[in-house]
N, C-alpha and C positions, 0 to 999 in steps of 0.2 A: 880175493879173500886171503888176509894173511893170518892164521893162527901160532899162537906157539903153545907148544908144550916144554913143560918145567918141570924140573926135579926139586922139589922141597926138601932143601939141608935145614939140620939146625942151625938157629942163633943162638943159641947158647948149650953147651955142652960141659958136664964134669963127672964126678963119679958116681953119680945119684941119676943121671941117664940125661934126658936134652928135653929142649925147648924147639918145638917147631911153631912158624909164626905160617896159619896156613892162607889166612887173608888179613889184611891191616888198613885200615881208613876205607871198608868200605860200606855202601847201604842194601843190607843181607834183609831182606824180609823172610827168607825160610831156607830151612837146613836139612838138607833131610838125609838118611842111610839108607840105602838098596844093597839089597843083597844079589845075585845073579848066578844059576847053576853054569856050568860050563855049555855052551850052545847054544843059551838064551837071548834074543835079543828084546833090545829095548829100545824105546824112543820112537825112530821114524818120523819125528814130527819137526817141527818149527814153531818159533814163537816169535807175533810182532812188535811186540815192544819189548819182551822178557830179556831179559840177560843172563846166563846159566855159567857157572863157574863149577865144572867135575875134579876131585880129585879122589886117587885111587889108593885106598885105605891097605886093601891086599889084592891078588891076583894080578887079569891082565882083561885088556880089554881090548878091542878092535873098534876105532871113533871113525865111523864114516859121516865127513861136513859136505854140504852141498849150500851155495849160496844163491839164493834163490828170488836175488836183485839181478842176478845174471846169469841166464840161462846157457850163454855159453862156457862158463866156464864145466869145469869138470870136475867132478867129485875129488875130495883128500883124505887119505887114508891114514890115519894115527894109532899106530901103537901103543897104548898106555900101559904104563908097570906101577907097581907099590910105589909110592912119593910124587908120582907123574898128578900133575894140573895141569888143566885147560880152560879157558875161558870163552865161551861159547857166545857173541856177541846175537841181537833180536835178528833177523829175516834169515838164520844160517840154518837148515833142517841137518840134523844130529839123529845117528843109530850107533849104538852100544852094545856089542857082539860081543861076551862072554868068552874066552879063549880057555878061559880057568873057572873054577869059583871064586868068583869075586866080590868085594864089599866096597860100595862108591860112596862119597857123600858129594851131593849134589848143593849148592849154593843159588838162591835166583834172588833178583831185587825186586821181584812183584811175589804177592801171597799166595800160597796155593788153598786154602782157607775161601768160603764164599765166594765160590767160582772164579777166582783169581788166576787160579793153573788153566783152567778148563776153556775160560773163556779167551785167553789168548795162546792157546794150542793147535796149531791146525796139522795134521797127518799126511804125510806122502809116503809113498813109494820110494825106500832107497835103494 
């Protein structure tokens, strides 16, 4: 499993403040904003076809990925900060450990609308 994590610079910058491009050419069916107190987690789960795209609007977060094609491998721990994205490909199970209060917006290509989150979510133990 290889992830990266990104820092989102502007593309365009002047005295009136910047342009950040946070996704470009992709197929977004839902967007959503979480908020998170410091020590909360979230997630725990996996998704089999979904594809989830995090980035982190303020605070910090603690992304623990587990790929769950392959039981050998072992868990990857990600730090997220303010500007930091992730792209979270389907059979990866993802938790989001609060470190701060924090504000995330979350990106997937299936709907979360009429069972579209629900039905392709499944929960584990991180």
């Amino acid at each position: 499993m290889k992830i990266k994590k990104e820092k989102i610079k502007p593309v365009f910058k002047d005295g009136r403040g910047a342009i950040y491009d946070l996704l470009d050419k992709e197929n977004i069916k839902h967007i959503g904003m979480l908020t998170s107190k410091k020590g909360s987690v979230r997630g725990s789960h996996y998704h089999k076809t979904a594809r989830q795209i995090t980035y982190i609007f303020s605070g910090k977060i603690k992304l623990t990925l587990k790929n769950m094609d392959d039981n050998s491998e072992k868990p990857q721990i990600i730090i997220m900060d303010e500007g930091d994205i992730v792209d979270i490909p389907p059979m990866v199970a993802h938790s989001l450990e609060a470190l701060e209060d924090t504000t995330f917006l979350v990106f997937t290509d299936r709907q979360r609308s009429d069972g579209g989150y629900e039905d392709d979510t499944y929960r584990v133990e991180m």
